[in-house]
C-alpha positions as CSV (number, residue, x, y, z in Angstrom):
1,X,-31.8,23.1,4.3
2,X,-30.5,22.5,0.6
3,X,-27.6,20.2,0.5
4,X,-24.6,21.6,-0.7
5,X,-22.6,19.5,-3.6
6,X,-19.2,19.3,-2.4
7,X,-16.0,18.9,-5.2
8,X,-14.4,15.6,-4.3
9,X,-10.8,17.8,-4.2
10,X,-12.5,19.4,-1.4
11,X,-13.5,16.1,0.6
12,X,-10.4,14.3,-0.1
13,X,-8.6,17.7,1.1
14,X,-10.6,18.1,4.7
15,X,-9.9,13.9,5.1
16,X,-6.5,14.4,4.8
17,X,-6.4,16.9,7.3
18,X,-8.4,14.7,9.4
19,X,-5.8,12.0,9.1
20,X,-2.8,14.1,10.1
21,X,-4.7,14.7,13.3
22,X,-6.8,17.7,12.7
23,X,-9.6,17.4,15.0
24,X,-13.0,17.2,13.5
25,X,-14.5,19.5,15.6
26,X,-12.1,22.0,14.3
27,X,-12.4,21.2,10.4
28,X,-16.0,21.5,11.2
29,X,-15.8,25.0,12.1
30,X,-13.1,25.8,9.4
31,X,-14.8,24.5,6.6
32,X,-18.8,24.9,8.1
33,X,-19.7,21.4,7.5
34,X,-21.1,19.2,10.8
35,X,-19.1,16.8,12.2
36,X,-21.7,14.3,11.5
37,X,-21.0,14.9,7.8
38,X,-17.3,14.6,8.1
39,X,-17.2,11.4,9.7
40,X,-19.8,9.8,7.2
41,X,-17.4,10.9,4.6
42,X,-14.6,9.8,6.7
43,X,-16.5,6.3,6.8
44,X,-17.4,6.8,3.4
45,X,-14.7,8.0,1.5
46,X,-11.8,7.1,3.9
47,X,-8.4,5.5,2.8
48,X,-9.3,6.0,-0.9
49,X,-7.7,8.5,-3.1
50,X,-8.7,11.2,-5.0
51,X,-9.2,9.6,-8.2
52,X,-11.9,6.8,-6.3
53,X,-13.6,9.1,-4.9
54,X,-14.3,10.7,-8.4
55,X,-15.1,7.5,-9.7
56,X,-17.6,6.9,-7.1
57,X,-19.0,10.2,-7.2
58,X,-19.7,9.6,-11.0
59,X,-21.4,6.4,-10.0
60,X,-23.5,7.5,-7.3
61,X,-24.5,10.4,-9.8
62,X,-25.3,8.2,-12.4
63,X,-26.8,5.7,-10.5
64,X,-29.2,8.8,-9.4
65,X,-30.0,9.6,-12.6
66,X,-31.4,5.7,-13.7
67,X,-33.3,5.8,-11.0
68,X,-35.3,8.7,-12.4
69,X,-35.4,7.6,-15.6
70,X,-37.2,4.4,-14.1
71,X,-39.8,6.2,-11.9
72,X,-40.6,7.4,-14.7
73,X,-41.2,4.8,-16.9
């Protein structure tokens, strides 16, 4: 199965339901994500705002792309 790239609006958005109690079994369902995925963002991405999870996002991407670049070399 291809893994889906997720907008960090929309991570940040299901945590924060999480947080005010939603049930992960629930956002699973609403959003069609596993549970195992939400809690590794959860662990992941937890108690950081919007605009760090961005800039991690960014790094991990980046960080992706050097690697490439030094396979390659």
């Amino acid at each position: 199965m291809a893994k889906k790239r997720v907008e960090e609006t929309k991570i940040f958005q299901i945590l924060k339901e999480a947080e005010s109690g939603v049930p992960m079994k629930e956002l699973s369902r609403k959003y069609g994500f596993t549970e195992q995925t939400l809690y590794r963002w959860r662990n992941q991405y937890g108690g950081l705002e919007l605009s760090d999870i961005q800039k991690m996002k960014e790094l991990e991407r980046e960080n992706s792309e050097l690697k490439k670049i030094v396979a390659n070399m």
